[in-house]
Chimera marker file (.cmm) of the C-alpha trace (Angstrom):
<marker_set name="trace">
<marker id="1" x="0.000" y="0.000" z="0.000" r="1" g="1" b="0" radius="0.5"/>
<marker id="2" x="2.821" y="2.388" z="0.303" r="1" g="1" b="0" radius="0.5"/>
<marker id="3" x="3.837" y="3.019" z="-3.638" r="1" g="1" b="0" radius="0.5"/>
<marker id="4" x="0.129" y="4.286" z="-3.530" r="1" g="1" b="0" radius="0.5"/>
<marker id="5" x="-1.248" y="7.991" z="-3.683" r="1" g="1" b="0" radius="0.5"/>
<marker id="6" x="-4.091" y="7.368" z="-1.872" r="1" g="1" b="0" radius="0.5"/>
<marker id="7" x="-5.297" y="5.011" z="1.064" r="1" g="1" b="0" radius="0.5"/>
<marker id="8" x="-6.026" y="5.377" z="4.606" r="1" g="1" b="0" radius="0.5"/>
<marker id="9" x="-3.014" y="5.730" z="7.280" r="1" g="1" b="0" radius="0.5"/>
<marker id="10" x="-3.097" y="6.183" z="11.114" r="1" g="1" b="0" radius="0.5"/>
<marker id="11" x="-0.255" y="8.320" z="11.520" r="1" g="1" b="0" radius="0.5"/>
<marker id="12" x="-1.174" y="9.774" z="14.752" r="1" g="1" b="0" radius="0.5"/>
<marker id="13" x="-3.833" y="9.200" z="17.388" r="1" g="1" b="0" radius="0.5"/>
<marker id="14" x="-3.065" y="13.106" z="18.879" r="1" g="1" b="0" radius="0.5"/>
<marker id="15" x="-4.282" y="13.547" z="22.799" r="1" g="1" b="0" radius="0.5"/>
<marker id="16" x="-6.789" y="11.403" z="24.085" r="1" g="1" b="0" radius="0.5"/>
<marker id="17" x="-8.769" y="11.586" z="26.983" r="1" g="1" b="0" radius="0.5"/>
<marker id="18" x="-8.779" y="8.690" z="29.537" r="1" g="1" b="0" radius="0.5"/>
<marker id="19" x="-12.086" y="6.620" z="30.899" r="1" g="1" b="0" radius="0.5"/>
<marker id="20" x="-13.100" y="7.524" z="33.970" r="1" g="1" b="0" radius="0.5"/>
<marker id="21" x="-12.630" y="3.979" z="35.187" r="1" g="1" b="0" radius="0.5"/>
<marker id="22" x="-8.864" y="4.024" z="33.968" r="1" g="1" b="0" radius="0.5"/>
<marker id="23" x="-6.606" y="5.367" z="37.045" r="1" g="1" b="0" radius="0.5"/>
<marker id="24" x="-3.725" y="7.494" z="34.959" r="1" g="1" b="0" radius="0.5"/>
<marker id="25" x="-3.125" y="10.136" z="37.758" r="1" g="1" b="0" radius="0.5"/>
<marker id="26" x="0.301" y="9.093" z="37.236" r="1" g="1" b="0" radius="0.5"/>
<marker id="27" x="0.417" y="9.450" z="33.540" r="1" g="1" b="0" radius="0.5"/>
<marker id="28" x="-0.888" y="12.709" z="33.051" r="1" g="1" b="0" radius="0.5"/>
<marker id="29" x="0.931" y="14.808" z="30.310" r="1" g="1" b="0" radius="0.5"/>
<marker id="30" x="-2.099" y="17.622" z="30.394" r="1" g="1" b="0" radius="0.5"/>
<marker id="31" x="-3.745" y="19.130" z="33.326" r="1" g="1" b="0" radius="0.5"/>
<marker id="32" x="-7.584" y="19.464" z="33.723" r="1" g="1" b="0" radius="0.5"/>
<marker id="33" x="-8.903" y="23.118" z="32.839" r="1" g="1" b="0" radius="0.5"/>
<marker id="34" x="-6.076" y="23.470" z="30.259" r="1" g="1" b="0" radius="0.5"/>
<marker id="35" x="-6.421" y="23.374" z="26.171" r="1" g="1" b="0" radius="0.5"/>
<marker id="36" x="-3.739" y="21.406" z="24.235" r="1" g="1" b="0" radius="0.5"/>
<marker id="37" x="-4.006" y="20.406" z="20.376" r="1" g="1" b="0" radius="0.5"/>
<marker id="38" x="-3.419" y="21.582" z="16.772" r="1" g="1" b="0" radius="0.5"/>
<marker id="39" x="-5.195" y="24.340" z="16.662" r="1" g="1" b="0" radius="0.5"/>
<marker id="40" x="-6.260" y="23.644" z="12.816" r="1" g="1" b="0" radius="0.5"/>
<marker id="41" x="-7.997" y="21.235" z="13.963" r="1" g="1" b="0" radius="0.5"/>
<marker id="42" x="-9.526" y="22.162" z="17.462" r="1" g="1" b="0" radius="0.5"/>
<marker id="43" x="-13.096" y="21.950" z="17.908" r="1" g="1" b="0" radius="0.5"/>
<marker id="44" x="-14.856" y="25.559" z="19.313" r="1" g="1" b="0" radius="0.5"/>
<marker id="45" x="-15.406" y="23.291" z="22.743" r="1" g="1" b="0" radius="0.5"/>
<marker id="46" x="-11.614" y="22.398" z="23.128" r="1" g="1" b="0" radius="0.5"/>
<marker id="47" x="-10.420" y="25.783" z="22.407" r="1" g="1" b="0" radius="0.5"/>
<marker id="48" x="-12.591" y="27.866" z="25.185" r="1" g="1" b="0" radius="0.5"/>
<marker id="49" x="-11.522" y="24.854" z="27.757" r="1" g="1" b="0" radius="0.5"/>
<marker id="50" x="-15.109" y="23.594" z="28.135" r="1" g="1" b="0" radius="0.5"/>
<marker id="51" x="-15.719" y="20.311" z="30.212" r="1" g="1" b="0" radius="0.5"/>
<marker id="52" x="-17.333" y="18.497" z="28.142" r="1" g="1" b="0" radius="0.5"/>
<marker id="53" x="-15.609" y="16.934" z="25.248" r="1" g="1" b="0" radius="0.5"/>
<marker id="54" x="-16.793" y="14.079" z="23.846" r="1" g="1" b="0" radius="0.5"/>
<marker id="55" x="-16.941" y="11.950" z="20.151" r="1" g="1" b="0" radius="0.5"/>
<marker id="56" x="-18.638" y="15.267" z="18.796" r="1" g="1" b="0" radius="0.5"/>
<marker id="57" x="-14.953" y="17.119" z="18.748" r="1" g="1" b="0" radius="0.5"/>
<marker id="58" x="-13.706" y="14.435" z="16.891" r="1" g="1" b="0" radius="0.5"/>
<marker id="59" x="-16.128" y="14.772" z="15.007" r="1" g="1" b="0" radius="0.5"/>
<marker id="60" x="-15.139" y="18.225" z="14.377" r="1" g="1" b="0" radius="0.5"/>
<marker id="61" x="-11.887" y="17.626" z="13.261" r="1" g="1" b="0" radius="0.5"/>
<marker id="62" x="-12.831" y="14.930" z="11.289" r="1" g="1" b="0" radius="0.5"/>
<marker id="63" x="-14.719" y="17.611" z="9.210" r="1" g="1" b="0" radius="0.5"/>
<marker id="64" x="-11.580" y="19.558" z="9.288" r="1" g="1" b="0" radius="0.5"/>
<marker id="65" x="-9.557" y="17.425" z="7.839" r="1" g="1" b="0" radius="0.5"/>
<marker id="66" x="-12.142" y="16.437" z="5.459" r="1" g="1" b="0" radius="0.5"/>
<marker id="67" x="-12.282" y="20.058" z="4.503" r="1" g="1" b="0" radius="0.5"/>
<marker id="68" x="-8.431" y="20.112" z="3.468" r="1" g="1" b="0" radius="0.5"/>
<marker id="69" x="-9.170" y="16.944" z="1.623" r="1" g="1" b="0" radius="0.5"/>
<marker id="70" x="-11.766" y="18.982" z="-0.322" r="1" g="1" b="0" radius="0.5"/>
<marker id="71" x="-9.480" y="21.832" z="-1.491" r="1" g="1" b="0" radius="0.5"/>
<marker id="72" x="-6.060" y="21.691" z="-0.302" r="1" g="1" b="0" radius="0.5"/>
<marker id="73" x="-6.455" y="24.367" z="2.282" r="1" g="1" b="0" radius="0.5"/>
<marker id="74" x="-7.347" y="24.541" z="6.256" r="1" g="1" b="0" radius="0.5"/>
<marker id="75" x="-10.451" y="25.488" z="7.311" r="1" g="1" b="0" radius="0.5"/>
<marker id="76" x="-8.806" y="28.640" z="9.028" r="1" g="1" b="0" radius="0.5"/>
<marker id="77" x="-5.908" y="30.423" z="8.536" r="1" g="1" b="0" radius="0.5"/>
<marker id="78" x="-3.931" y="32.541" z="10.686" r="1" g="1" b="0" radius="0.5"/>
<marker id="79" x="-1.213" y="34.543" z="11.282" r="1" g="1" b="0" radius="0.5"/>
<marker id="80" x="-0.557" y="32.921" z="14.826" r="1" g="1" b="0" radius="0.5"/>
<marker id="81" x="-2.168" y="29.577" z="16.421" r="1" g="1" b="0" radius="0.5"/>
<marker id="82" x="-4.071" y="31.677" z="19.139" r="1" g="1" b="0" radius="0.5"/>
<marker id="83" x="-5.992" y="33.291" z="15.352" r="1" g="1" b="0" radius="0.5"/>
<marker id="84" x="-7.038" y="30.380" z="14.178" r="1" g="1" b="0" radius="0.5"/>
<marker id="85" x="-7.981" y="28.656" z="17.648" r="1" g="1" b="0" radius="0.5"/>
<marker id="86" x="-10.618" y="32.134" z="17.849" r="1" g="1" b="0" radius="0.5"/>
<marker id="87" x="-11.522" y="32.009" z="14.301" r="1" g="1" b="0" radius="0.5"/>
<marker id="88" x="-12.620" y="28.073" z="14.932" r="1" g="1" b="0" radius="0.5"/>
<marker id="89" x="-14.977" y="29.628" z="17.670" r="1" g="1" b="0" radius="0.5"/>
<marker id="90" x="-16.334" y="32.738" z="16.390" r="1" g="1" b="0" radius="0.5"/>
<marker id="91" x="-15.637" y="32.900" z="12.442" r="1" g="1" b="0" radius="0.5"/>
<marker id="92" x="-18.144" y="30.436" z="9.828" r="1" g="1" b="0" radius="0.5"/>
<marker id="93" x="-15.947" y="28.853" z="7.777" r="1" g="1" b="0" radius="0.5"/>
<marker id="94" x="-15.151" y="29.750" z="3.881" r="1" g="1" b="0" radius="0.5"/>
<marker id="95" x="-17.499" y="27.970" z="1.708" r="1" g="1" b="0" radius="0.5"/>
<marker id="96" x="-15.796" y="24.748" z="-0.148" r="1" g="1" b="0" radius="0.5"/>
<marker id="97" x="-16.557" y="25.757" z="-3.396" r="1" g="1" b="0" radius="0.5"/>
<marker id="98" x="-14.947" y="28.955" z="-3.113" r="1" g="1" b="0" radius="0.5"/>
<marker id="99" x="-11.953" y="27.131" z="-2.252" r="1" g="1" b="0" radius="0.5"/>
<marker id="100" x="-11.526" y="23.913" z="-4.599" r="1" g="1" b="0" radius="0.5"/>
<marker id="101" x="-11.156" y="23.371" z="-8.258" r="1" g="1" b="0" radius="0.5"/>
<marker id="102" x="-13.538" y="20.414" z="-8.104" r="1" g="1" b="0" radius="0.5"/>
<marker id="103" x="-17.206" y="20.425" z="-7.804" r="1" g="1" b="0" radius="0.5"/>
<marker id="104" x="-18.069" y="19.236" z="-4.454" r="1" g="1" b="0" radius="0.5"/>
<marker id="105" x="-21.045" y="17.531" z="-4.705" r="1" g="1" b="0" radius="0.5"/>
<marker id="106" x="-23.327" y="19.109" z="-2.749" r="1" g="1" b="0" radius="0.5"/>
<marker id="107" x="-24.574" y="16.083" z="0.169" r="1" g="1" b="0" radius="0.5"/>
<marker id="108" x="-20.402" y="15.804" z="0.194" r="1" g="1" b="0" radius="0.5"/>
<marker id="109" x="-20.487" y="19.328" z="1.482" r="1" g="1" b="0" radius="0.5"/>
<marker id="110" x="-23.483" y="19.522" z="3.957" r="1" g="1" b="0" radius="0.5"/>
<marker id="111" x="-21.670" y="16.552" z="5.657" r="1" g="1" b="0" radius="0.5"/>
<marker id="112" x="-18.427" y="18.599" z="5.687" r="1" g="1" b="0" radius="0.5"/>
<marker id="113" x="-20.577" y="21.390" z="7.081" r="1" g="1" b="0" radius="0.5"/>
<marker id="114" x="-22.690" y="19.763" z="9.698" r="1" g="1" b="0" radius="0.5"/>
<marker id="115" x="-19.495" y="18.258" z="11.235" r="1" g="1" b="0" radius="0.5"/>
<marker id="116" x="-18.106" y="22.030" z="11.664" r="1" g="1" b="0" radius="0.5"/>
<marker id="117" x="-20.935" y="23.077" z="13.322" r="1" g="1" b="0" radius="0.5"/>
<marker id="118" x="-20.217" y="25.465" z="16.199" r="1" g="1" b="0" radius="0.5"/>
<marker id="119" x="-22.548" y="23.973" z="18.330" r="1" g="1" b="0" radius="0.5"/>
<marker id="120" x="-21.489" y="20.334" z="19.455" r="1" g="1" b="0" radius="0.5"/>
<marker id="121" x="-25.532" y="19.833" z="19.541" r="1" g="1" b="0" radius="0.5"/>
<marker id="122" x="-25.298" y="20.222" z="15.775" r="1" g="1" b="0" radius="0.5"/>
<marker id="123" x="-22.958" y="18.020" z="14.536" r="1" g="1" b="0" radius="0.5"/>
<marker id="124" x="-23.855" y="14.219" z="13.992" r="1" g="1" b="0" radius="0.5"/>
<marker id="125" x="-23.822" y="12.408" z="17.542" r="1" g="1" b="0" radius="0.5"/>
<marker id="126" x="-21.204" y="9.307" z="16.314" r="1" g="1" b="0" radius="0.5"/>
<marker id="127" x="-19.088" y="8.538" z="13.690" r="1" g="1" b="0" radius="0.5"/>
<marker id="128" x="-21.810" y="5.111" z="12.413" r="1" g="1" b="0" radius="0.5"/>
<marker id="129" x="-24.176" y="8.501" z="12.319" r="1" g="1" b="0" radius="0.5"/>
<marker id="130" x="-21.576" y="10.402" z="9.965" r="1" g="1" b="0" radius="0.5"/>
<marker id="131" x="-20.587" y="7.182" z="8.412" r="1" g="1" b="0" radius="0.5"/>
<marker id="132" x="-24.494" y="6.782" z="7.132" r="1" g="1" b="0" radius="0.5"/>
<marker id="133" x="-24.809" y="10.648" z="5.863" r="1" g="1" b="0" radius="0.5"/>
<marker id="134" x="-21.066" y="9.701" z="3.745" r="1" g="1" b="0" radius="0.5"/>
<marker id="135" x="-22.414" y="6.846" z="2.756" r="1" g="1" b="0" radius="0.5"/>
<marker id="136" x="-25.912" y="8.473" z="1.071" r="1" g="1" b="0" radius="0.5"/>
<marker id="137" x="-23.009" y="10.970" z="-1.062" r="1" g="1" b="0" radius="0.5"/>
<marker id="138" x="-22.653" y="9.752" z="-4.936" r="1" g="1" b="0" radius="0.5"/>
<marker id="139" x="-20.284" y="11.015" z="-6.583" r="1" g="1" b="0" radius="0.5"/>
<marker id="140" x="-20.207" y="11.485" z="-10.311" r="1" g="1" b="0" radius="0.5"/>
<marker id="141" x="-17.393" y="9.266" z="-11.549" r="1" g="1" b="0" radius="0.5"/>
<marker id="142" x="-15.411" y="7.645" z="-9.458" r="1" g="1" b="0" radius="0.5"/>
<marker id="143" x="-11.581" y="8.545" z="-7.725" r="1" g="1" b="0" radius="0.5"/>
<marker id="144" x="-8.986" y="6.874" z="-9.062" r="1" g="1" b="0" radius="0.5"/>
<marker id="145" x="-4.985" y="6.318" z="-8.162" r="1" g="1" b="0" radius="0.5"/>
<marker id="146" x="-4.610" y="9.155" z="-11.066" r="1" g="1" b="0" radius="0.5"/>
<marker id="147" x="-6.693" y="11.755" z="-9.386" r="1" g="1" b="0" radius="0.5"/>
<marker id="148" x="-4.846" y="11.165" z="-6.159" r="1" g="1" b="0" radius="0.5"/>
<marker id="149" x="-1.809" y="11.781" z="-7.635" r="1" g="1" b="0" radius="0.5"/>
<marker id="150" x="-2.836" y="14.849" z="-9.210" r="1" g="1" b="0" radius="0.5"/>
<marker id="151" x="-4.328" y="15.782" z="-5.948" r="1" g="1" b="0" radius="0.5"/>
<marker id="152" x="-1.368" y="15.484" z="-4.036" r="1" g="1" b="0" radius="0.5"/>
<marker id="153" x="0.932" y="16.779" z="-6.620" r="1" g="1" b="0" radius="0.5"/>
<marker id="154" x="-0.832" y="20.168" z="-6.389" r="1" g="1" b="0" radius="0.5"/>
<marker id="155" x="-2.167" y="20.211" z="-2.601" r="1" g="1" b="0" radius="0.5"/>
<marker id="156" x="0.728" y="18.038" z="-0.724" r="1" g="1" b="0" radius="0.5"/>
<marker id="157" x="2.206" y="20.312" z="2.006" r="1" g="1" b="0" radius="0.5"/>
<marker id="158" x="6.117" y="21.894" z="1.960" r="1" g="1" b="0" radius="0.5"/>
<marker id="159" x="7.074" y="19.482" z="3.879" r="1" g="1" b="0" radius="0.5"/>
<marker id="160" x="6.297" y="16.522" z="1.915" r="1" g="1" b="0" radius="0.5"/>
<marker id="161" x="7.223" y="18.027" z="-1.038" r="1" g="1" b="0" radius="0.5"/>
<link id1="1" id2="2" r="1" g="1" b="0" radius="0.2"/>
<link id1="2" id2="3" r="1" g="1" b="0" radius="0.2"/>
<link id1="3" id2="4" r="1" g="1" b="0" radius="0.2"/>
<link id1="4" id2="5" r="1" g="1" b="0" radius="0.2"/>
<link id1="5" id2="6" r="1" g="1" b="0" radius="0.2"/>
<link id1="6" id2="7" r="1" g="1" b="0" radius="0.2"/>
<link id1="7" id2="8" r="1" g="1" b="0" radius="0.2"/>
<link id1="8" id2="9" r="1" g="1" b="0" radius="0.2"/>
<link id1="9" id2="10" r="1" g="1" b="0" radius="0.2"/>
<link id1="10" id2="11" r="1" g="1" b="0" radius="0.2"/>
<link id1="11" id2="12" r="1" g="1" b="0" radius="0.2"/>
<link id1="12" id2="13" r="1" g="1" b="0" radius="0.2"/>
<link id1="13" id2="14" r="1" g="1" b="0" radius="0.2"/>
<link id1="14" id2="15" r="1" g="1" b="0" radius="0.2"/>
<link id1="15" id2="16" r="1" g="1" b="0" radius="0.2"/>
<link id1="16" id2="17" r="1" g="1" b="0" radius="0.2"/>
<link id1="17" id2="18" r="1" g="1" b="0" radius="0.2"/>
<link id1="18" id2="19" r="1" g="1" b="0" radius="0.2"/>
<link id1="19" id2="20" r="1" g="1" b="0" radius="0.2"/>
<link id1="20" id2="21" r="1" g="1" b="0" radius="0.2"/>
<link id1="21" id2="22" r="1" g="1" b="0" radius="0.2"/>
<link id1="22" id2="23" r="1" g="1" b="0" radius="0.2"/>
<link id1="23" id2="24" r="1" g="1" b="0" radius="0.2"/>
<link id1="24" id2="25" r="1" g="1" b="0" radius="0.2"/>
<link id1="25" id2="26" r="1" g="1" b="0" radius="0.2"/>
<link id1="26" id2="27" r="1" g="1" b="0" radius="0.2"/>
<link id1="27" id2="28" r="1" g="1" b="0" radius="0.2"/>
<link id1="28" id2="29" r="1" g="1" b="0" radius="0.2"/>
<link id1="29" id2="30" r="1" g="1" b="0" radius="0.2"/>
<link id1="30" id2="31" r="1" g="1" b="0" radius="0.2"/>
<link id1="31" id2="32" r="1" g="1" b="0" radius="0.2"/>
<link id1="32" id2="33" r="1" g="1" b="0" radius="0.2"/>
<link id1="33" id2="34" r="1" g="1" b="0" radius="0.2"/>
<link id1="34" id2="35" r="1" g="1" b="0" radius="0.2"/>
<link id1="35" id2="36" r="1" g="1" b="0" radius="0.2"/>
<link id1="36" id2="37" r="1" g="1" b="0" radius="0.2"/>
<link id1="37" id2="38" r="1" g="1" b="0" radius="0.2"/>
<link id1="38" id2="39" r="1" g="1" b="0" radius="0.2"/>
<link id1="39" id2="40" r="1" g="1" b="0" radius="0.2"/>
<link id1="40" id2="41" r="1" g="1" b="0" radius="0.2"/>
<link id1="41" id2="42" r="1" g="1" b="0" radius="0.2"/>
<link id1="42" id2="43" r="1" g="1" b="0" radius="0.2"/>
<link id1="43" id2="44" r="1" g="1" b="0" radius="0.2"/>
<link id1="44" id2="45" r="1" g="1" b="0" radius="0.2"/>
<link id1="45" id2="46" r="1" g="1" b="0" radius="0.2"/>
<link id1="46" id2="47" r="1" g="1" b="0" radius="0.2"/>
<link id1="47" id2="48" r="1" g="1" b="0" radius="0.2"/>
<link id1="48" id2="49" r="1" g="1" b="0" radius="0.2"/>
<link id1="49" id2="50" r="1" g="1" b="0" radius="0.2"/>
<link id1="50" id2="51" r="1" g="1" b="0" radius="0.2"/>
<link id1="51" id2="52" r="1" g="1" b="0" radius="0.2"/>
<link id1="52" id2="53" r="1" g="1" b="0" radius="0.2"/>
<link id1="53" id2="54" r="1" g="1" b="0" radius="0.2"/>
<link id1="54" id2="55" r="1" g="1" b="0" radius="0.2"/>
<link id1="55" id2="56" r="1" g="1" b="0" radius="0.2"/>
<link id1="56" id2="57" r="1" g="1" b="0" radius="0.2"/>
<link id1="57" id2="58" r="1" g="1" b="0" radius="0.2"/>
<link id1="58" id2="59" r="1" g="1" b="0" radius="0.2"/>
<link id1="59" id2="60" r="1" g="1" b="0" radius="0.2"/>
<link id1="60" id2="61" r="1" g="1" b="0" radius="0.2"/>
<link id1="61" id2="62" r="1" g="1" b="0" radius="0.2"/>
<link id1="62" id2="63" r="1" g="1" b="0" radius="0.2"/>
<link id1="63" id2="64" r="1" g="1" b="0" radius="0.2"/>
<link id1="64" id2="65" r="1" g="1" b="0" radius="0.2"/>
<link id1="65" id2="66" r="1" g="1" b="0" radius="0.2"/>
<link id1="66" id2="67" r="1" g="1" b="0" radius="0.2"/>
<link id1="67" id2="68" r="1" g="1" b="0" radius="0.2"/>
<link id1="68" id2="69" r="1" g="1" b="0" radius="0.2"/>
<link id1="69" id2="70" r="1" g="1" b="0" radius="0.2"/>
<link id1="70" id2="71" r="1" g="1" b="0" radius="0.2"/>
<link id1="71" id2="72" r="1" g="1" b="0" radius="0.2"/>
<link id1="72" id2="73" r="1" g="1" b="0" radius="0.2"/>
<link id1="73" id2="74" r="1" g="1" b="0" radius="0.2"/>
<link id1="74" id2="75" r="1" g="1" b="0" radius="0.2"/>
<link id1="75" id2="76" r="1" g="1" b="0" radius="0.2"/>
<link id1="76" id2="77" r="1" g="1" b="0" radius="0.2"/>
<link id1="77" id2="78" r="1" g="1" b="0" radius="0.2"/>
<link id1="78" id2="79" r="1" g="1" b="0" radius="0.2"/>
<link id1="79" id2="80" r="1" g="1" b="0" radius="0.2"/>
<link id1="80" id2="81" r="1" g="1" b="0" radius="0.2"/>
<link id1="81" id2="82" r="1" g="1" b="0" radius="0.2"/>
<link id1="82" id2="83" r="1" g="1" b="0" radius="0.2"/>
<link id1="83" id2="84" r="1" g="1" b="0" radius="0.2"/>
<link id1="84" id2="85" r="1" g="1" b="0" radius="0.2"/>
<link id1="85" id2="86" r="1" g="1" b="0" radius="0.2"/>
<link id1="86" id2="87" r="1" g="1" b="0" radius="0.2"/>
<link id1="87" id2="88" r="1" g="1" b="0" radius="0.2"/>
<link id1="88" id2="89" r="1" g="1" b="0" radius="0.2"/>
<link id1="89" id2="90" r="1" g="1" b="0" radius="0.2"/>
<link id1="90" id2="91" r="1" g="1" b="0" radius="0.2"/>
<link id1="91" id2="92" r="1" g="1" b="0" radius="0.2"/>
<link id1="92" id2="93" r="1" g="1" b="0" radius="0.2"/>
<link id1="93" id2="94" r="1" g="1" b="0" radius="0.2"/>
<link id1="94" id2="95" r="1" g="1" b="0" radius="0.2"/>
<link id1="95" id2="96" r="1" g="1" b="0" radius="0.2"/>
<link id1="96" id2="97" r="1" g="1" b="0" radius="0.2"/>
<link id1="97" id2="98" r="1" g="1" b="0" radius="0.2"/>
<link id1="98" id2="99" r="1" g="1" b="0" radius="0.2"/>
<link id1="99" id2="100" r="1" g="1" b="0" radius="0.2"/>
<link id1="100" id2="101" r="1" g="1" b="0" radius="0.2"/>
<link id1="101" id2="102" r="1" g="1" b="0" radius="0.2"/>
<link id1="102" id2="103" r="1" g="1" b="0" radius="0.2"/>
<link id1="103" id2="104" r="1" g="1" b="0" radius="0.2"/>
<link id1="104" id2="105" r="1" g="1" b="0" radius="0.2"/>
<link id1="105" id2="106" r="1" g="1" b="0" radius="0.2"/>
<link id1="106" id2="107" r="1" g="1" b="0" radius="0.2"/>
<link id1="107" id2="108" r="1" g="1" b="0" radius="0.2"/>
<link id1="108" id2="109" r="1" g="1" b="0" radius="0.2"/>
<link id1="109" id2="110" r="1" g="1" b="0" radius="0.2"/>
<link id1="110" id2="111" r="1" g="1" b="0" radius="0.2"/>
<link id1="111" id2="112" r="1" g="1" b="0" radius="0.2"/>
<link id1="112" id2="113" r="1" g="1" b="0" radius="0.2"/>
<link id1="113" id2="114" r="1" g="1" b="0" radius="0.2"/>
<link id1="114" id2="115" r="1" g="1" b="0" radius="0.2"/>
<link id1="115" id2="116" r="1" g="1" b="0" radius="0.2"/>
<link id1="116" id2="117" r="1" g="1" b="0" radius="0.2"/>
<link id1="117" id2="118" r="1" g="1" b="0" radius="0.2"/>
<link id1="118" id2="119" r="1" g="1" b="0" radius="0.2"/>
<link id1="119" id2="120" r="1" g="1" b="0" radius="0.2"/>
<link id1="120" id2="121" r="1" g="1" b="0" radius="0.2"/>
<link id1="121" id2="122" r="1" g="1" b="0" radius="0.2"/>
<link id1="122" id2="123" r="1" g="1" b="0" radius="0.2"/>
<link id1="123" id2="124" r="1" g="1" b="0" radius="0.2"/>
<link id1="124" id2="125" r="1" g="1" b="0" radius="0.2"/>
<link id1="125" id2="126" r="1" g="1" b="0" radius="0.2"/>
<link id1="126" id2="127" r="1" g="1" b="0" radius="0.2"/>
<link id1="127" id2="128" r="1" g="1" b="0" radius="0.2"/>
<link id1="128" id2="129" r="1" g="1" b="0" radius="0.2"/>
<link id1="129" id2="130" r="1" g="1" b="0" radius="0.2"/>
<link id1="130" id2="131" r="1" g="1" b="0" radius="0.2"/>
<link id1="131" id2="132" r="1" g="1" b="0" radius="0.2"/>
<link id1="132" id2="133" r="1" g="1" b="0" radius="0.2"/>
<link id1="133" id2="134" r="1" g="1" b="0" radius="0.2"/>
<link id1="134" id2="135" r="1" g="1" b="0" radius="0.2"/>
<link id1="135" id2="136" r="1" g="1" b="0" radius="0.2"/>
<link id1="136" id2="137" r="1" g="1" b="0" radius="0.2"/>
<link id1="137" id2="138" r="1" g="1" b="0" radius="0.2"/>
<link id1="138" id2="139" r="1" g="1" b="0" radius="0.2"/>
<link id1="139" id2="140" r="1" g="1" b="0" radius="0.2"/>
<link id1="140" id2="141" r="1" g="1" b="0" radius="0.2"/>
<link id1="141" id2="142" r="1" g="1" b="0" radius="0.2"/>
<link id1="142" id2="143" r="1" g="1" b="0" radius="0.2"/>
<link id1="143" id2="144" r="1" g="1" b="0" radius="0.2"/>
<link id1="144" id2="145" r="1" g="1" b="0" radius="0.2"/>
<link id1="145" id2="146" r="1" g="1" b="0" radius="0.2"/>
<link id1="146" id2="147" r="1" g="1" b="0" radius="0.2"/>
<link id1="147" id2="148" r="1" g="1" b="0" radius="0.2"/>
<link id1="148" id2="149" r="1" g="1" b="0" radius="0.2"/>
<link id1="149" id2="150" r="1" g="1" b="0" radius="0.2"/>
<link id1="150" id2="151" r="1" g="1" b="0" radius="0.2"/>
<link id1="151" id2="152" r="1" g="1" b="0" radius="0.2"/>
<link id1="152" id2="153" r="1" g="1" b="0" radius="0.2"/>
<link id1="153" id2="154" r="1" g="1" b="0" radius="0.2"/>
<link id1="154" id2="155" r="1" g="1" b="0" radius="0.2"/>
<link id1="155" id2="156" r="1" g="1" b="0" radius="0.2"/>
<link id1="156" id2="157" r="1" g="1" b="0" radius="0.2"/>
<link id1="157" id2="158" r="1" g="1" b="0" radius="0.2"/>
<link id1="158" id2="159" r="1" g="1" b="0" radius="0.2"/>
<link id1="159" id2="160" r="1" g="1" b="0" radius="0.2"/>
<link id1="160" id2="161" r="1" g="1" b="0" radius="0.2"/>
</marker_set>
């Protein structure tokens, strides 16, 4: 799978948080009432330190990353992480089409949009949930190993280059 353009990868599971039935008190790396992540990717919850984070954050930057998958580009931009931790909290995000040279299908992009919803209330509840909404998108013709490697050719970041 690794000569190919395109196919899914864990690279990184980030920060998790532990079940309460799980005694880590020793392990701790963060600190209740603190905020730690990559801020492209930080749900609205996560960045004003709220208490209750759950699957829908995830959930959040699942739509994040599906937005750079759309057109190359983060959902926010900024000129220092603290800018684009606010702009995930107060600003809507840049419609897709504005931003990609494809056509987005349009179920493809209320998906993309429900899952950055400001409110946690507003995004799908679980990922079987998102999974079913995905699963209703069509898309015209289908993706191929060429369009990945198009795709990435044009969108892959400096550092992969």
């Amino acid at each position: 799978m690794g000569t190919l353009d395109d196919f899914v990868k864990v690279l990184d599971f980030g920060l998790v948080k532990a079940l309460p039935h799980i005694d880590t008190d020793e392990l701790k790396l963060t600190h209740e009432g603190t905020t730690t992540g990559t801020p492209a990717f930080m749900a609205p919850e996560v960045a004003l330190g709220k208490a209750e984070i759950n699957v829908t954050s995830d959930i959040y930057a699942l739509g994040c990353v599906g937005y750079w998958l759309l057109t190359g580009m983060l959902v926010f931009d900024g000129e220092t992480p603290m800018e684009i931790v606010v702009n995930h909290v107060k600003t809507p995000p840049i419609p897709r089409s504005q931003r990609s040279e494809f056509e987005i299908p349009a179920c493809l992009d209320e998906t993309i949009v429900s899952c950055l919803a400001k409110n946690p209330a507003d995004r799908p509840q679980a990922m079987d949930q998102l999974a079913e909404m995905l699963n209703t998108c069509h898309l015209s013709e289908g993706w191929t190993q060429k369009n990945a490697a198009a795709w990435w050719n044009s969108h892959a970041p400096d550092s992969l280059s």
